[in-house]
N, C-alpha and C positions, 0 to 999 in steps of 0.2 A: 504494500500500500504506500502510494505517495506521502509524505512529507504535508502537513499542512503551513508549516513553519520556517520561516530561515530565519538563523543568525549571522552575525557580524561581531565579531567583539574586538579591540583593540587590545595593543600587548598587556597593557598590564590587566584589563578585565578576563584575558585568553588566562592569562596568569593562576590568576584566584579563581577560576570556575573551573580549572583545571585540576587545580591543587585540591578543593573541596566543595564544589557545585556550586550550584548560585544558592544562595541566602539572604533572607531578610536583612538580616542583620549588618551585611555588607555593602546594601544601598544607601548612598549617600542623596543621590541628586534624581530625579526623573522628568525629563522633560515632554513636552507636550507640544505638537506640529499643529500648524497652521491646515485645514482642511475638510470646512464646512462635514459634506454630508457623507467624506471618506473616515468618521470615527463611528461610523456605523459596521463596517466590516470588520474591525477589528472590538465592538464589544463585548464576543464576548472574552477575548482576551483582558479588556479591562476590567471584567466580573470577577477574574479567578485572580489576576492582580491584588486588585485593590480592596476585592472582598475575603482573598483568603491570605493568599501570600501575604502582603504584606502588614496581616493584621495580627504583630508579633509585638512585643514590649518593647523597648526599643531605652538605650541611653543616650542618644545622643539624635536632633534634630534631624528631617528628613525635609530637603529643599525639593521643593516642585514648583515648576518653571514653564510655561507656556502662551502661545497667540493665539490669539480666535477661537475656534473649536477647541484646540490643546489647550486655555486656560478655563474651559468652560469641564474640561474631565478632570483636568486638575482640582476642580472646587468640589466634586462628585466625591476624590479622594477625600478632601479634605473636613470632608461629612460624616456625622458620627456615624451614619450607613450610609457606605459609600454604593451599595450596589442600589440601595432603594434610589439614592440621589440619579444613578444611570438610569434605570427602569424610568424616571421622571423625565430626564432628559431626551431620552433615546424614542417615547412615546410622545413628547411634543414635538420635538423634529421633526417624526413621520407623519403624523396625524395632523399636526396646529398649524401645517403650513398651508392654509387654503389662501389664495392671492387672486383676485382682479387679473384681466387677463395682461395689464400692463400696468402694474404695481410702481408705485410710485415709492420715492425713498422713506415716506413719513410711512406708510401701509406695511413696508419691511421690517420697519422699525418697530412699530408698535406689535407686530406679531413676533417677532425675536424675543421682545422684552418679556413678553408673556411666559414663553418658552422658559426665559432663563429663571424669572418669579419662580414658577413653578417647578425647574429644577433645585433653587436654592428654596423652597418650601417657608415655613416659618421660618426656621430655627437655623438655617444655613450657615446666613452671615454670622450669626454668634457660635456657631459649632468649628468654622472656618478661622473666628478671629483667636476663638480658645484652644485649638487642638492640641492637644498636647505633646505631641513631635511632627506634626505638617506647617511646613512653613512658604505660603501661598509665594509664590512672585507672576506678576501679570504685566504681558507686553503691551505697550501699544505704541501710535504712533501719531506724532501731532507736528503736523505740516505749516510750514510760515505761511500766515496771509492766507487763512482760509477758515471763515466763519461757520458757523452751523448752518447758516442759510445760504452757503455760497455755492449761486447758478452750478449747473452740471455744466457751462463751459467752462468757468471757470475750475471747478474741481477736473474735469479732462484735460487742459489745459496744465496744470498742475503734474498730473500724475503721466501727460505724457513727453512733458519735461525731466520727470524724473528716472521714466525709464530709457531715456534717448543718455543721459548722464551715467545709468549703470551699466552701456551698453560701453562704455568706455572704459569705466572702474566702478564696482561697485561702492568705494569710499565718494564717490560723486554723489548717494544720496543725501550723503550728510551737509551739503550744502540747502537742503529744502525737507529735510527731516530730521527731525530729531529721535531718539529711542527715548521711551519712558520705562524704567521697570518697576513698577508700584510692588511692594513685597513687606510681610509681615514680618520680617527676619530681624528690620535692625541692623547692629554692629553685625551679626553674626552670618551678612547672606552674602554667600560667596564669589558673588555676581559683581561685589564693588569695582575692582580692577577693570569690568570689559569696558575697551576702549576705541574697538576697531572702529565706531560710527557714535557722532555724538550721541552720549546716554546721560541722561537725568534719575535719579535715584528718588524714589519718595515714597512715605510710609502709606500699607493699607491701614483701613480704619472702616469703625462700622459704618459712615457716611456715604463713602467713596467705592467700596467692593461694589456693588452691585451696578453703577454706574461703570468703573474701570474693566469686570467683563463684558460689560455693553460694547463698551468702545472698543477692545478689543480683539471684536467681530463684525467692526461697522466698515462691511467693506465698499469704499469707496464710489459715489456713482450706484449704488445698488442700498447700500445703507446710507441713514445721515450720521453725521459726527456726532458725536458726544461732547458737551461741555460736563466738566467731569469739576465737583465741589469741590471748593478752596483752591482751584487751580484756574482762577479768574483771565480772561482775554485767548484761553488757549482750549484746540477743541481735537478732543483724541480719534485717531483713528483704528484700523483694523490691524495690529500688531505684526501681522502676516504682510505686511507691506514691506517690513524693511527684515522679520526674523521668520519665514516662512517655516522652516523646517528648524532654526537653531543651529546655525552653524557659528557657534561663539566658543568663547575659549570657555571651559568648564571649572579650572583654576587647579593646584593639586589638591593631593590627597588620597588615602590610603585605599579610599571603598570603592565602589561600582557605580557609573550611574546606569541605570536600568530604561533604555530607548524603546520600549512598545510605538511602533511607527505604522503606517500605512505600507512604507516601499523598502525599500533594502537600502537604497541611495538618501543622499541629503541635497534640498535645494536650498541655498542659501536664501536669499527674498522672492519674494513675491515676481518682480520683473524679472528674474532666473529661470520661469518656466520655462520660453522657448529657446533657452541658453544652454544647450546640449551640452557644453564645456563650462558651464560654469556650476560645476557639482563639486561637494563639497571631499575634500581629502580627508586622509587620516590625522592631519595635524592636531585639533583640536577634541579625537577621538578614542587618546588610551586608552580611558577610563569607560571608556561606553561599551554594553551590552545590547545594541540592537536589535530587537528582534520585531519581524515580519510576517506577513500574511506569502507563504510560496507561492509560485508562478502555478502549479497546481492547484491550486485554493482557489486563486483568483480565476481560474478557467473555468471552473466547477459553478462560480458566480451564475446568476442568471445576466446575461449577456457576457458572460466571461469577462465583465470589469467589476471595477471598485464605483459604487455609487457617487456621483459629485454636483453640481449646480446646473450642468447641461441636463439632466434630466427633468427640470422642470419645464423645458421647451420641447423635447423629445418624444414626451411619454405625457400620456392623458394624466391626471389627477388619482383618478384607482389605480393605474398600472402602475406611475410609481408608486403609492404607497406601498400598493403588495409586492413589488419587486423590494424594496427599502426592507422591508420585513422580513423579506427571506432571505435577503444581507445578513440582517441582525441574528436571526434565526440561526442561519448556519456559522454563522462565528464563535458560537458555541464548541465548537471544534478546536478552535484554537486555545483557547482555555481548558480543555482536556487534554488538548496534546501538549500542553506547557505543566500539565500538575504531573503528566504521568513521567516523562522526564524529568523535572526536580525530582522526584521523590524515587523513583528509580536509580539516581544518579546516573543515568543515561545524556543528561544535558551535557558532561564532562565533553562527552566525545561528537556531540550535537550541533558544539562550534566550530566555526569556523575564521580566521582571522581577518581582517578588517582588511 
């Protein structure tokens, strides 16, 4: 039987998974990719994650890190039940997106925000602010000179300046974007160092969470920005603009960080999609544990891909939902095929190196 899974793991994570399989306890960091309605084929990988594995004691802090959809799974961990919080998330996704046949940014908006309400439940933002070793960080991304209400030329205009500038360097976008990482960490989040594109640091709070995954996933021309509390004249965007997949330095340190992805590969931003060379290397990779949905998995899909935002133009209203479903449905697979290796210690030999 095929593989539902691939890994990638860099030296020093080939290292420790080698020496004693993967563990709890050796996660430090987990980050979270940019990719709307692609964290639907991988949930149930995030079921046995975040509901089983890594719901160990822990002494020492557990950073998780993500854009758009990646900080919206991230806040599912960071929930006293993290699988109820998915089940929340993963059923408004599919179901709450009913839209107008040409949906306007405010009608995106208001139906996203509902989704998220309702993934973060009551008790979210305080389960998330109190956790007692998750420590939130949420990307986004806030563009000079561009309002809440500002014209779709002018936001096209904008964004297709900035991808004419990454097509040169990607450090060009840092002329018209900034990185925001809002993060519950404090002194302690190990994210202060990244420097490759201008980044601003700034505490969550209970005020701001729920607003900063907003904006987070406000993708541009499709969502409106966010004016995001206490951060007056400045309006956040969709994080995946400038960290699509998280191709940043991770910092050192002794643990793992644990990459549940969509693909095997890394796209550094957003404007990297059509950039066939511009994927991300193993430099910033030691430490990471990769893992993926195999090239067998995704064949077996209904349409043998991964679900994404072309499917609302594609597919009538039922067909996606029901195809979205049996996404989710069968990802369940992945999530059996990652307990039976941990615990077999069959992961040992499962890797493969980055």
């Amino acid at each position: 039987m095929l593989s539902s899974l691939t890994f990638r793991a860099g030296p020093h994570a080939l290292r420790l998974i080698r020496e004693r399989g993967l563990r709890a306890e050796d996660v430090d960091i987990i980050p979270g990719a940019s990719g709307g309605a692609k964290w639907l084929s991988i949930g149930g990988l995030d079921r046995y994650l975040f509901g089983e594995f890594l719901q160990v004691s822990r002494t020492r802090p557990m950073h998780l890190i993500g854009s758009s959809i990646g900080s919206w799974r991230m806040a599912c961990l960071a929930q006293r039940d993290p699988v109820a919080a998915l089940a929340r998330g993963h059923h408004g996704y599919i179901f709450d997106q009913n839209y107008t046949k040409n949906p306007s940014a405010r009608e995106v908006t208001l139906v996203l925000r509902k989704i998220l309400d309702d993934l973060l439940a009551d008790n979210g933002v305080e389960e998330i602010m109190t956790h007692p070793w998750a420590r939130m960080h949420v990307i986004t991304a806030m563009t000079q000179g561009l309002s809440r209400t500002a014209s779709r030329f002018a936001i096209g205009a904008a964004m297709t300046a900035a991808a004419f500038g990454n097509l040169v360097t990607r450090r060009a976008l840092g002329f018209q974007i900034t990185r925001y990482i809002f993060n519950s960490a404090g002194d302690t989040t190990p994210f202060a160092h990244v420097a490759d594109l201008p980044t601003v640091h700034i505490a969550l709070t209970r005020e701001n969470l729920n607003p900063v995954l907003l904006a987070s996933g406000a993708i541009p021309l499709v969502v409106e920005g966010v004016d995001v509390p206490g951060r007056a004249g400045e309006v956040h965007w969709d994080g995946g603009v400038i960290d699509y997949h998280l191709d940043i330095d991770f910092g050192p340190g002794d643990g793992i960080i644990l990459y549940p992805h969509f693909y095997d590969h890394i796209v550094p931003g957003w404007f990297d999609k059509p950039l066939s060379w511009r994927r991300a290397t193993g430099k910033n990779f030691s430490r990471v544990l990769l893992i993926a949905p195999s090239p067998a998995f995704v064949a077996s899909l209904p349409g043998g891909k991964i679900p994404d935002r072309k499917d609302f133009y594609s597919m009538s209203q039922d067909k996606r939902i029901e195809t979205w479903q049996a996404v989710l449905n069968a990802s369940a697979r992945l999530g059996d095929e990652l307990r039976e290796l941990i615990e077999s210690g069959r992961i040992r030999t499962a890797v493969a190196p980055w």
